[in-house]
SENU-914592 format. One line per field, with one value per residue (C-alpha): residue number from 0; residue in three letters; z, y, x. Coordinates in nm, 4 decimals, always signed. Example, Ala and Ser with C-alpha at 12.3 -4.5 7.8 and 13.67 -1.06 7.14 Angstrom:
dopa 0  1
timi Ala  Ser
Z +0.7800  +0.7140
Y -0.4500  -0.1060
X +1.2300  +1.3670
end
This chain:
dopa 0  1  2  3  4  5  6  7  8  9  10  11  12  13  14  15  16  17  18  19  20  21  22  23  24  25  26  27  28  29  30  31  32  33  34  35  36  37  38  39  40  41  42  43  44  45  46  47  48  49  50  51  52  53  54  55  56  57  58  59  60  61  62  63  64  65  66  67  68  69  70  71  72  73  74  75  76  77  78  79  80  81  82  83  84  85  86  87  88  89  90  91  92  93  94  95  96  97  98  99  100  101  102  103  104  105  106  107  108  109  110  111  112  113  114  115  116  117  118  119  120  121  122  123  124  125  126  127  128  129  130  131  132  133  134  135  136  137  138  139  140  141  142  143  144  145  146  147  148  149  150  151  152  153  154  155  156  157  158  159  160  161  162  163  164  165  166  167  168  169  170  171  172  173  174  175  176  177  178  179  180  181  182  183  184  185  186  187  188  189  190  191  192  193  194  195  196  197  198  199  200  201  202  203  204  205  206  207  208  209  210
timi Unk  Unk  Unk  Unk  Unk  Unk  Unk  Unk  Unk  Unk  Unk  Unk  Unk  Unk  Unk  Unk  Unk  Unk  Unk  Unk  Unk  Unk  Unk  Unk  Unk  Unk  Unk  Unk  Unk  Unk  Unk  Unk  Unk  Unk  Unk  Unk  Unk  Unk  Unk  Unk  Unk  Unk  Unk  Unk  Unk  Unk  Unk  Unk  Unk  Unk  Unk  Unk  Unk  Unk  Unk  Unk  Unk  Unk  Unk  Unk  Unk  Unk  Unk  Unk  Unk  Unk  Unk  Unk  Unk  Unk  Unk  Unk  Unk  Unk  Unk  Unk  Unk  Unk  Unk  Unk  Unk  Unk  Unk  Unk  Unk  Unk  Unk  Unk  Unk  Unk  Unk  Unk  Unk  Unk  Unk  Unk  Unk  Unk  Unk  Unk  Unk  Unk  Unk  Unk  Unk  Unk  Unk  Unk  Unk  Unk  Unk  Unk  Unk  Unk  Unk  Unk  Unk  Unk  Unk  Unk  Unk  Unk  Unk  Unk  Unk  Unk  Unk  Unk  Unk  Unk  Unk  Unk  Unk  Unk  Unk  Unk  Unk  Unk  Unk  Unk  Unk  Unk  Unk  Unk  Unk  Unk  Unk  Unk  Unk  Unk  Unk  Unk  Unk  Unk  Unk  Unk  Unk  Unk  Unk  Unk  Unk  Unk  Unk  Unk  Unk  Unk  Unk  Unk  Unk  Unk  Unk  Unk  Unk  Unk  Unk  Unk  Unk  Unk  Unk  Unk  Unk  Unk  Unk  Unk  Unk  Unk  Unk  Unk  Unk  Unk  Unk  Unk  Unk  Unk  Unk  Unk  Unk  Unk  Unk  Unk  Unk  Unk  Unk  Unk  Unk  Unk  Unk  Unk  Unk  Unk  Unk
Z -1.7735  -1.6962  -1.3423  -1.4554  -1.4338  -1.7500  -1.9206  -1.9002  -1.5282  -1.6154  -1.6070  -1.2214  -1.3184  -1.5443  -1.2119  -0.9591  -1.2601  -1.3036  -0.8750  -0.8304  -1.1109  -0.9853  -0.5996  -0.7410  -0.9403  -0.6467  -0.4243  -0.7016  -0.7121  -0.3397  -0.2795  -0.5251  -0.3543  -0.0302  -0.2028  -0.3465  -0.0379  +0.1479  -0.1407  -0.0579  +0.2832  +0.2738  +0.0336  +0.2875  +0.5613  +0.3333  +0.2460  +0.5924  +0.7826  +0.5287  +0.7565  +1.0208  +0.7433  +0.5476  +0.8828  +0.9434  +0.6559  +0.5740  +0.9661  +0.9028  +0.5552  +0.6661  +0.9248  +0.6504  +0.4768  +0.7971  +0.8840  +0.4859  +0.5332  +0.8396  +0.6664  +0.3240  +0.2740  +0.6037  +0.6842  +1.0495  +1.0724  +1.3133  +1.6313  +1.5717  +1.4400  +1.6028  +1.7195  +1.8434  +1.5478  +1.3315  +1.5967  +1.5718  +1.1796  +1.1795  +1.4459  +1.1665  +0.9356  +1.1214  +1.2315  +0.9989  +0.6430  +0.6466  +0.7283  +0.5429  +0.2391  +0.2647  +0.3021  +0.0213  -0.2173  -0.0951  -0.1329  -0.4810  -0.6279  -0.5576  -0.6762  -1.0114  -1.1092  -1.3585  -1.4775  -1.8119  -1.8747  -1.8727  -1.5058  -1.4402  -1.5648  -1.3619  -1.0329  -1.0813  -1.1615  -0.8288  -0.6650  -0.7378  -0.7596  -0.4732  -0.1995  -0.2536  -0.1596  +0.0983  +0.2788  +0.2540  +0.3937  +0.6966  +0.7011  +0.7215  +1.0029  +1.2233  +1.1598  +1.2976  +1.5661  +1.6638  +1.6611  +1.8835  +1.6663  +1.7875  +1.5395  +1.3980  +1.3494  +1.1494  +0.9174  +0.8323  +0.7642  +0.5681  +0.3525  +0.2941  +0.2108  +0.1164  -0.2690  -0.3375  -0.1788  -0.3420  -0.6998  -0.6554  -0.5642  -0.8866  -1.0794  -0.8866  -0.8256  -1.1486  -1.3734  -1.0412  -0.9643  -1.3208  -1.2963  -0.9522  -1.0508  -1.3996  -1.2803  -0.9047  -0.7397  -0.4222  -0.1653  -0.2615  -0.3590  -0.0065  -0.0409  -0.3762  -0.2522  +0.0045  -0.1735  -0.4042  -0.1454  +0.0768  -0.1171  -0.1429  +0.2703  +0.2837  +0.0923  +0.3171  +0.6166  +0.5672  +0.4582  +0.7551  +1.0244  +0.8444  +1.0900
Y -2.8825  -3.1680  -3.3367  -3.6982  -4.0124  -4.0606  -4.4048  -4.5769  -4.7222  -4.9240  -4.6914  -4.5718  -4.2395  -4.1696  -4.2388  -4.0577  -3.7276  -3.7802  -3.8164  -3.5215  -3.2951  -3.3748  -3.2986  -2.9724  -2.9234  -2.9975  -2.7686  -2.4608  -2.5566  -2.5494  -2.2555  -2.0767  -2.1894  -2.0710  -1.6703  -1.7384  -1.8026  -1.5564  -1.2776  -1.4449  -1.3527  -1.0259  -0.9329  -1.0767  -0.8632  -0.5508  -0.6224  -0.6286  -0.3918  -0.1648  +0.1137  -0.1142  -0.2920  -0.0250  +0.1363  -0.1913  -0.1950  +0.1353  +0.1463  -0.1938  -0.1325  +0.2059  +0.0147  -0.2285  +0.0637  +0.2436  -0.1097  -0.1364  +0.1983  +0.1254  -0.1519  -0.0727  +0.2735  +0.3522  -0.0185  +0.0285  -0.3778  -0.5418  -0.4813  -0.1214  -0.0927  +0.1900  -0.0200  +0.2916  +0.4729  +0.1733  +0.2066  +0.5902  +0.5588  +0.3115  +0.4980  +0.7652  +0.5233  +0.4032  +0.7648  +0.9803  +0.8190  +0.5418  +0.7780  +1.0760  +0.8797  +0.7058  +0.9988  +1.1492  +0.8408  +0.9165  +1.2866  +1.2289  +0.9866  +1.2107  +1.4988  +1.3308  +1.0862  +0.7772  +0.5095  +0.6518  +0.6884  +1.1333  +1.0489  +0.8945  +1.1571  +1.4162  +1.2596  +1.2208  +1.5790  +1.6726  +1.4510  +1.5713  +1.9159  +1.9353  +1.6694  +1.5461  +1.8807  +1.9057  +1.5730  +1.5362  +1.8692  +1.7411  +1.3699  +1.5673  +1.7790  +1.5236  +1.3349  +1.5845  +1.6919  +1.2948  +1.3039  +1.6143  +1.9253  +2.2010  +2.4229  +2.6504  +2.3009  +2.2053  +2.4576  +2.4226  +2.0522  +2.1268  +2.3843  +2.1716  +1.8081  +1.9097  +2.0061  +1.6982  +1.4744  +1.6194  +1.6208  +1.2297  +1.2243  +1.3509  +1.0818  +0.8041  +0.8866  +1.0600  +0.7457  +0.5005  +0.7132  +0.7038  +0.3246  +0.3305  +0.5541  +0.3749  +0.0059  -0.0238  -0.0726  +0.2128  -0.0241  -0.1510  +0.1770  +0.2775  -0.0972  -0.0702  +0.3043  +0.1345  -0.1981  +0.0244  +0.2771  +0.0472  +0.1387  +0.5374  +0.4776  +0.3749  +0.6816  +0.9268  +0.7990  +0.7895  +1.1559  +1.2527  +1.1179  +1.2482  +1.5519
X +0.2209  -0.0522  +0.0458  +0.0272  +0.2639  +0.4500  +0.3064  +0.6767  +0.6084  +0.9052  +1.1391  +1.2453  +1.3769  +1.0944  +0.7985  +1.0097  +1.0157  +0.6769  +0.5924  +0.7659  +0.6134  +0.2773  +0.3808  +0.4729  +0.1985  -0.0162  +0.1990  +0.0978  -0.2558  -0.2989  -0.1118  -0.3219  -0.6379  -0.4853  -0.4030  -0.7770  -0.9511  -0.7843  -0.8608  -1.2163  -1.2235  -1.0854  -1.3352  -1.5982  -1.4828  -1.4559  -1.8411  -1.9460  -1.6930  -1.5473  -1.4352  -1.2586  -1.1152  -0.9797  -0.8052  -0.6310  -0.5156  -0.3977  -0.2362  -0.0100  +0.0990  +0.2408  +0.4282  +0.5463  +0.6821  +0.8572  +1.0221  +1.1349  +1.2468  +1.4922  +1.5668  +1.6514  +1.6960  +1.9065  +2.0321  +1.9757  +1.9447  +1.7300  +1.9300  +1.8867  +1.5642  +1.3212  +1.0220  +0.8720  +0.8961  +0.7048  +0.4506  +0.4409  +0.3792  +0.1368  -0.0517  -0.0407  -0.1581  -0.4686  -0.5399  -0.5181  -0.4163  -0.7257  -1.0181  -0.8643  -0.8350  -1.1127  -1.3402  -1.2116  -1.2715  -1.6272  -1.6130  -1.5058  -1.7288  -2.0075  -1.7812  -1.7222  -1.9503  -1.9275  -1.6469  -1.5246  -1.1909  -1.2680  -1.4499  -1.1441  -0.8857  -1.1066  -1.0532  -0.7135  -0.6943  -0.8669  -0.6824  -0.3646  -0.4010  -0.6488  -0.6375  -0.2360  -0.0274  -0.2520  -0.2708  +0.1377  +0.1653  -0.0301  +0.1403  +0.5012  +0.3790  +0.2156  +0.5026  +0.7444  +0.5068  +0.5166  +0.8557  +0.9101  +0.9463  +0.8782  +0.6549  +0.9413  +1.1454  +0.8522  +0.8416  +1.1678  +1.1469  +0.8331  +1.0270  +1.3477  +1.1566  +0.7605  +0.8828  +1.0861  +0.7989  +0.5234  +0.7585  +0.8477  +0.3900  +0.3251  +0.5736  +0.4213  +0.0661  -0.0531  -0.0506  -0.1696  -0.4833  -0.5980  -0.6015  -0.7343  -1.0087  -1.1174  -1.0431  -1.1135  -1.4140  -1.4877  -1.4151  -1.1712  -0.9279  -0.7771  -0.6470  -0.4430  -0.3245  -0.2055  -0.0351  +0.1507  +0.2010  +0.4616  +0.7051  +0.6263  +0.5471  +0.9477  +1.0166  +0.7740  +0.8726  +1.2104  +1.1508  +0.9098  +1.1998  +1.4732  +1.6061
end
């Protein structure tokens, strides 16, 4: 819709419609600029400090999806919520899921190189059968280790949730990584991972804490 004033300035009705369609026409357009500069700047930072960058990132969307998780999934409500928990998984997050992943990004584009669509289904194919059952093997047992396990409790946890998780990875990831891989520039991967991963975070975490 254009944002102009309707020609009948006559009509009252017809210049407050057509004031108020612009103001919200405006509102969009400025908003937009606001999503675009910020986009703009991110992609700035990435340029110049892609490792700090990605860590931050990767760190406070896993805390995103451990507070969704308390929030959503087991309705604790604010009043109860585990602060020290969120802080535990994002520590987790900036850690050990940001360089891990991000290394292996690197590992793999040398491993597999090019931007086909076959490049693409090959990375996928290492990264699920290779790197995936063994980085949520580790995530699950730093998780329980964080949260006091002892190394017998661990294994136990590991053998009643690590099958389910990594069955509910495969449904979510296989079809994700292929566009990740074919679409998405390097730096920018660990970043959508971890946009689509705040809701698979909710689910992991709410797995990892689950006694």
């Amino acid at each position: 819709m254009k944002c102009e004033f309707l020609k009948a300035k006559s009509d009252p009705v017809r210049i407050l419609e057509g004031i108020t369609d612009s103001s919200l026409c405006g509102a969009g357009h400025l908003k937009q600029g606001r999503m675009a500069g910020l986009w703009k700047s991110y992609q700035m930072l990435m340029t110049k400090y892609p490792w700090s960058v990605q860590i931050v990132t990767a760190g406070s969307l896993v805390g995103v999806g451990d507070v969704l998780s308390q929030q959503l999934i087991e309705r604790r409500g604010l009043v109860n919520h585990n602060v020290r928990r969120t802080a535990k998984m994002m520590s987790i997050g900036f850690f050990f899921v940001a360089p891990v992943i991000g290394s292996w990004y690197k590992v793999l584009d040398r491993l597999v190189v090019g931007g086909t669509k076959s490049a693409a289904l090959k990375k996928m194919l290492f990264d699920q059968i290779c790197f995936a059952p063994c980085f949520l093997g580790a995530f699950l047992c730093i998780s329980g280790a964080l949260n006091g396990l002892t190394v017998e409790e661990n294994v136990n946890k590991l053998k009643r949730d690590y099958t389910d998780a990594l069955i509910s990875n495969y449904y979510l990831w296989t079809p994700v990584q292929i566009a990740n891989f074919y679409f998405i520039p390097l730096r920018h991967r660990l970043a959508v991972v971890q946009i689509v991963a705040v809701g698979w975070n909710s689910y992991l975490t709410w797995k990892a804490n689950k006694m």
